[in-house]
N, C-alpha and C positions, 0 to 999 in steps of 0.2 A: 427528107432526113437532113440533120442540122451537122454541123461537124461535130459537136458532142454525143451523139448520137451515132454518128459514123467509125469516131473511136471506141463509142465503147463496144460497137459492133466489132471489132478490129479486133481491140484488145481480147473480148471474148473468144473469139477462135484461135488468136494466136496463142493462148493461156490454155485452151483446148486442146491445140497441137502437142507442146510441148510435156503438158501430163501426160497425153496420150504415147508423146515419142520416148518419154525418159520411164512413169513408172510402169505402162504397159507392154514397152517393148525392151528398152537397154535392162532395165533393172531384173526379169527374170533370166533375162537371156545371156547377159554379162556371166550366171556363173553355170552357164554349158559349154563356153569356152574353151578350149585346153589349155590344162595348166594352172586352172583359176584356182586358187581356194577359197575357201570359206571366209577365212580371213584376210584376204588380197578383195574378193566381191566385197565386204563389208566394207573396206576402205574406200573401195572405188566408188561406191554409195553415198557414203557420205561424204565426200566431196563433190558429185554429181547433186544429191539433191537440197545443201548447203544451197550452190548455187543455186537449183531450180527455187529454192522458195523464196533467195534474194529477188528473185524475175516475178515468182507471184508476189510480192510482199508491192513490186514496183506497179504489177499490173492491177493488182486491188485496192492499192493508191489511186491511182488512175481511176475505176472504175467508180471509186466512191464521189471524187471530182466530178467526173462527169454528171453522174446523175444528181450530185447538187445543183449542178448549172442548169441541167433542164428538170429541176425536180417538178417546176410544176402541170411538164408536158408529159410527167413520168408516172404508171400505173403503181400504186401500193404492191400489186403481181410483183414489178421489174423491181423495186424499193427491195421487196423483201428476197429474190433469188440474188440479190447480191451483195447483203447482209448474209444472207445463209451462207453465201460460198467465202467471204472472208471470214465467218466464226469458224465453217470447215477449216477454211488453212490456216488459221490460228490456233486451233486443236492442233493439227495435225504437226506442226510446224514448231509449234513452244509446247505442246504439253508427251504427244504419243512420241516423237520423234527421239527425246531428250532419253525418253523412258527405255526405249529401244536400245539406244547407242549405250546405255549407262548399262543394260543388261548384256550386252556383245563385248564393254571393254571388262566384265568382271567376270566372262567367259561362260557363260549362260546359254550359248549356241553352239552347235555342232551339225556336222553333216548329219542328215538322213533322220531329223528330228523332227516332229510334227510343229506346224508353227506355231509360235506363243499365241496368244487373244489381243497383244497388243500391236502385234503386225495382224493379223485379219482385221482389227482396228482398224487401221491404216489401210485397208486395201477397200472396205467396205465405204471410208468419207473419201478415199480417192474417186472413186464408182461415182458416189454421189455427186461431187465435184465436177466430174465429168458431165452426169448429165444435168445439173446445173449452168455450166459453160455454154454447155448446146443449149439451151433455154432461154439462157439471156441472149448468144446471138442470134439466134431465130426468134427472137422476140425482138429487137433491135431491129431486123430485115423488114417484119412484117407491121410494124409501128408504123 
């Protein structure tokens, strides 16, 4: 394994962890809290995953470098899950996200409401994304 190679094994779990620590765990669990509302969670949200997507934006920079450097030691497989996973967070990130936040600031949510299709949106290319992550760095290990 070459050091391009070894980062982008890196980067792929570490990008792993943090979807997994931010949208699977703080982000539902943030509003079982006491005390939380609906609109204090919403806040804390979006400045929570503001930052997370500046991290993935850093780390799918990353990821693309890398596999130029070794593109020609690199499987069209590994090419294409890490294309798929930067269009995932470019959906996710410039197009569902905005759509969300522009529906929450003109008060389009409320407690006890079934969730919109544009947050299941969101939860169904998170999933993907997820196992994406884990495919490119298991595929990284096993190269």
């Amino acid at each position: 394994m070459n050091v391009a190679e070894a980062v982008q094994v890196a980067v792929a779990f570490t990008w792993l962890g943090m979807v997994l620590g931010i949208s699977f765990l703080e982000a539902p669990l943030k509003f079982r809290a006491p005390g939380i509302t609906v609109a204090l969670g919403v806040g804390i949200g979006r400045l929570v995953f503001r930052a997370l997507n500046l991290a993935e934006a850093a780390f799918a920079a990353t990821l693309l470098v890398t596999v130029m450097l070794v593109m020609r030691d690199t499987t069209w497989w590994s090419v294409g899950m890490i294309v798929a996973v930067v269009v995932i967070l470019v959906i996710g990130a410039l197009v569902l996200r905005p759509r969300m936040d522009a529906r929450v600031r003109r008060g389009q949510t409320a407690e006890r409401q079934p969730r919109h299709g544009l947050h299941i949106g969101y939860v169904v290319l998170e999933c993907v994304k997820v196992l994406l992550l884990l495919a490119i760095g298991v595929t990284g290990l096993i190269d």
